[in-house]
C-alpha positions in Angstrom: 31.8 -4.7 8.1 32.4 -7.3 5.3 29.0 -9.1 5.5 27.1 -5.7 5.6 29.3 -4.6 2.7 28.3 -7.9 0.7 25.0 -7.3 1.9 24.4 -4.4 0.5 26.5 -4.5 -2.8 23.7 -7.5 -3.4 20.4 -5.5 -2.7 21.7 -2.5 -4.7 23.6 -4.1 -7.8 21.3 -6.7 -8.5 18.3 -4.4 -9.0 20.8 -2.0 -10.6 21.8 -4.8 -13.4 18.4 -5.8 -14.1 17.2 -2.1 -14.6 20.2 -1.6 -16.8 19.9 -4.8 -18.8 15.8 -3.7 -19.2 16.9 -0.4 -20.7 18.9 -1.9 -23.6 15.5 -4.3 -24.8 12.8 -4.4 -25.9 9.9 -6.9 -24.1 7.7 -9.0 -25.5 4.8 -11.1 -24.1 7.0 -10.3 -21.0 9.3 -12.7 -21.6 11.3 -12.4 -24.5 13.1 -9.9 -24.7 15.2 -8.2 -28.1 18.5 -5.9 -28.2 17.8 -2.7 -28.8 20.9 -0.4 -27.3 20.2 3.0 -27.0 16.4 3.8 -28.8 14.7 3.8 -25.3 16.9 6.7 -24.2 16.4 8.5 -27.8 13.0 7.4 -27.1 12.4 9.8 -23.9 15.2 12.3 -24.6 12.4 12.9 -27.5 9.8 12.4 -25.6 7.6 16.1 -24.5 5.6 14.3 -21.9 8.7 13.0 -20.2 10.8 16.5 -20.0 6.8 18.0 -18.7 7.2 15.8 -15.8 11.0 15.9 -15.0 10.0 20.2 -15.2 7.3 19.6 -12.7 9.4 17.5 -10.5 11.8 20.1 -10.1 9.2 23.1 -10.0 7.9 20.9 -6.8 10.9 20.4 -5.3 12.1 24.0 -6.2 8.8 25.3 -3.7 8.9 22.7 -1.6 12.3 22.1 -0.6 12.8 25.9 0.3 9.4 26.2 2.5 10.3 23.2 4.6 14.1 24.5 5.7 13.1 28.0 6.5 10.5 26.6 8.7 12.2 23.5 9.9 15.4 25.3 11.5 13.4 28.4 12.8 11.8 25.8 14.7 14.5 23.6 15.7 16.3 26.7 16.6 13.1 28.2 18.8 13.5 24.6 20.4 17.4 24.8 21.2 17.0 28.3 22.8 13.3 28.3 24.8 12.9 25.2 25.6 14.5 23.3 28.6 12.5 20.5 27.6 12.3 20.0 23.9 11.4 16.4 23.7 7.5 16.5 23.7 7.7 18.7 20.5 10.2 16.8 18.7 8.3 13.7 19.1 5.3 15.8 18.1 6.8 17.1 15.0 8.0 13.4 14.4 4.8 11.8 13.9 3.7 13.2 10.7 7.1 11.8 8.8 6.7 8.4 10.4 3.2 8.7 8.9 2.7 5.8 5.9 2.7 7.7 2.6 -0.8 6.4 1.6 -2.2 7.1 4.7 -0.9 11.1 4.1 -2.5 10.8 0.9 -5.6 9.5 1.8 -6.0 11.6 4.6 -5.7 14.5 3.1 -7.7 13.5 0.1 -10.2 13.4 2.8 -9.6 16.8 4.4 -9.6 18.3 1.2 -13.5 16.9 -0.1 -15.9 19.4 -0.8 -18.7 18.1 1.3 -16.8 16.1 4.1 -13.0 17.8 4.2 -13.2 19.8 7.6 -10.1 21.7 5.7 -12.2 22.3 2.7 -15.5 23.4 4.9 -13.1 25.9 6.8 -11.5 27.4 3.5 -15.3 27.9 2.8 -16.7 29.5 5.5 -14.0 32.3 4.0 -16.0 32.1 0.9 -13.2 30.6 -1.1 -14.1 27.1 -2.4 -11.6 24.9 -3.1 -11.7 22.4 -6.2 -8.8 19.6 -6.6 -9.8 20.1 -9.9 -8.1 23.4 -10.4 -4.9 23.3 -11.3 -4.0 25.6 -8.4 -6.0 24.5 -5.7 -4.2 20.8 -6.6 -0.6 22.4 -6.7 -1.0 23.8 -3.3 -2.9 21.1 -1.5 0.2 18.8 -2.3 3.0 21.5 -1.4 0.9 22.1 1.8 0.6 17.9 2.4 4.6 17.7 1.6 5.5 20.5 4.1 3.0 19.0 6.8 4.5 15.8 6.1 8.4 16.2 6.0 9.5 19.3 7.8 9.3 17.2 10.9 12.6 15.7 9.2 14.5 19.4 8.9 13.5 20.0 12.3 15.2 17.0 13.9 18.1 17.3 11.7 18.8 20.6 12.4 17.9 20.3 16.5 20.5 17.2 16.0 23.1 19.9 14.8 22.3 22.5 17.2 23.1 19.7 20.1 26.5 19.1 18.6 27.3 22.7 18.9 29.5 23.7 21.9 28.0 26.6 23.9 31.6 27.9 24.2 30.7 29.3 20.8 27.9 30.7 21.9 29.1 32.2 24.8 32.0 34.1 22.7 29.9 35.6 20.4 27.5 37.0 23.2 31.2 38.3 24.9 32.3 39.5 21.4 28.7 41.6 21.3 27.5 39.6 18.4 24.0 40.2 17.0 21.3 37.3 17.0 21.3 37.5 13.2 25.5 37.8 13.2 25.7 34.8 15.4 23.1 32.4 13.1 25.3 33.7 10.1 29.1 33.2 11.4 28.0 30.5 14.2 25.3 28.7 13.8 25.3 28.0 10.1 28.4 27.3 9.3 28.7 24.6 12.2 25.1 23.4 10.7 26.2 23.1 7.0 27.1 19.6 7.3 23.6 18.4 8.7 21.7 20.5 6.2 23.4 18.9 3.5 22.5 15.7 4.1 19.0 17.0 5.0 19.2 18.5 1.6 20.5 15.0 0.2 16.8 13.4 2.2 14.8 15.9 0.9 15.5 16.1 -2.4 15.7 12.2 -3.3 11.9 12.5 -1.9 10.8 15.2 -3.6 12.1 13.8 -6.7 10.4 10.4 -6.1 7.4 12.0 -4.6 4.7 9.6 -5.8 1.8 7.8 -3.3 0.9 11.0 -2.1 -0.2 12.9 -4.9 -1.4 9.6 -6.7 -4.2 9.3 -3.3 -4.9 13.0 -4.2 -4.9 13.9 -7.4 -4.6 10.8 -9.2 -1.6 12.8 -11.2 -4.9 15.3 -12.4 -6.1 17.7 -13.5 -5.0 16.4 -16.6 -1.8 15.8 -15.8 -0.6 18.5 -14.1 0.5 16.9 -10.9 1.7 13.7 -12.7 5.5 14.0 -11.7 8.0 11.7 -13.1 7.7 8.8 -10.6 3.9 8.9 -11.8 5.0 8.4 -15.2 7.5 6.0 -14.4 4.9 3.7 -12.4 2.5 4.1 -15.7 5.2 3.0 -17.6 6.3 0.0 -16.3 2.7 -1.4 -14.4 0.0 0.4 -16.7 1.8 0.0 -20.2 4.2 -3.0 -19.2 6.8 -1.0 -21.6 9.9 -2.2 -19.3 12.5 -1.1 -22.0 11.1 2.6 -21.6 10.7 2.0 -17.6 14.2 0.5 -17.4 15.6 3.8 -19.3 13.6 6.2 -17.3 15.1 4.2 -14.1 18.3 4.7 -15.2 17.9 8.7 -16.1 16.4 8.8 -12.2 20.0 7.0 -10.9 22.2 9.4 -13.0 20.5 12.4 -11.4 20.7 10.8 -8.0 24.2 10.2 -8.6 25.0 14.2 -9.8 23.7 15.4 -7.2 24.7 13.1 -4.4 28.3 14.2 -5.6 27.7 17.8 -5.4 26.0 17.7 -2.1 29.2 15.3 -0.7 31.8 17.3 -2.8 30.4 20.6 -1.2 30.8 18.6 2.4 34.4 17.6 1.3 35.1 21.3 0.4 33.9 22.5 3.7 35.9 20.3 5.6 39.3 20.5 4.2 40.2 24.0 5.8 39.7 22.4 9.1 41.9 19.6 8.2 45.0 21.9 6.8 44.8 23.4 10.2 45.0 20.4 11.6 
């Protein structure tokens, strides 16, 4: 595993550097570049428009996130105990997630235009008429898109897990008089936690760097209430050419990343350690 090691120390610490070493300058002409140290991350720590977007960020993931787990393993888990033959709908529900990000946008830019959008012309035949230029009606066109787009992931995930399960288990709690709701409590869940985590891990790195997709949409409006961070952090850097500033909102996106990724794994660690003590 050496070369793959090397391999991948390269492609994630050279970027990691250069971000870095951006954060503590200032650029000018593009080119020349000044010591600065810290005043880019006093810069956005100050910065209202920056904490707006890191709060809408997290309000969208906060919906989001929630929506598409409920959903995903009531379906994975309607698939694991109907079906005998659960593979047509698990490709089904895979195609929307292997789906190129401006291609979701745009498509559902489309469905959503007032004259053309066959969404839009159904929501009107209700005699509700839906305006991306509404705060709302933007909000819940995206979360609607995101859901659409990603639960596909939740439900293979979880389908994954419910494969790994032994139907000894499930056979003792059917013996044992178990409930359907007791057995998805005390069985199912608990031998699930490890693949929802890491489904939680997926998930919420997206969420948080949700960015084509509401771009092809919205275009970050109205006003800016659907530009999330990675909108202001593409602005930054391609718009402005401020690198410094892009460099130090980079780096706030990594130490985020990095929290949570050690939660998420410390909460798998905890979870595991029981079993091992037995062991």
């Amino acid at each position: 595993m050496t070369p793959a090691i090397i391999v991948m120390s390269l492609c994630a610490l050279l970027p990691l550097i250069i971000i870095i070493n951006y954060s503590v300058q200032d650029s000018f002409a593009g080119d020349h570049f000044y010591w600065v140290g810290l005043r880019w991350f006093e810069e956005i720590s100050r910065s209202p428009e920056f904490w707006e977007a890191v709060l809408r960020t997290l309000i969208f993931s906060v919906i989001v996130i929630p929506l598409q787990f409920i959903i995903g393993i009531f379906v994975a888990r309607k698939l694991f105990m109907k079906h005998q033959n659960p593979s047509f709908f698990i490709v089904l529900f895979s195609v929307p997630m292997l789906t190129p990000w401006l291609v979701v946008g745009f498509v559902w830019r489309l469905m959503m235009d007032p004259i053309y959008g066959p969404l839009s012309n159904a929501i009107q035949q209700a005699g509700i008429t839906p305006d991306l230029n509404e705060v709302g009606w933007a909000w819940l066109t995206i979360i609607i898109m995101d859901i659409w787009h990603w639960t596909g992931l939740i439900i293979v995930l979880t389908f994954a897990g419910y494969l790994s399960i032994s139907k000894s288990h499930f056979q003792a709690a059917r013996i044992d008089g178990a409930s359907p709701w007791s057995t998805f409590r005390y069985v199912e869940i608990p031998k699930l936690r490890k693949v929802l985590i890491i489904a939680l891990l997926l998930r919420f790195m997206d969420c948080f760097m949700i960015y084509i997709e509401p771009f092809m949409i919205t275009r970050g409006g109205p006003n800016v209430a659907t530009s999330f961070l990675s909108l202001e952090l593409i602005q930054t850097a391609s718009i402005q050419f401020d690198l410094g500033k892009a460099g130090a909102i980079s780096v706030f996106y990594l130490l985020v990343m990095i929290t949570i990724c050690w939660f998420l794994f410390r909460a798998m660690d905890l979870n595991s350690q029981p079993a091992r003590s037995k062991t």
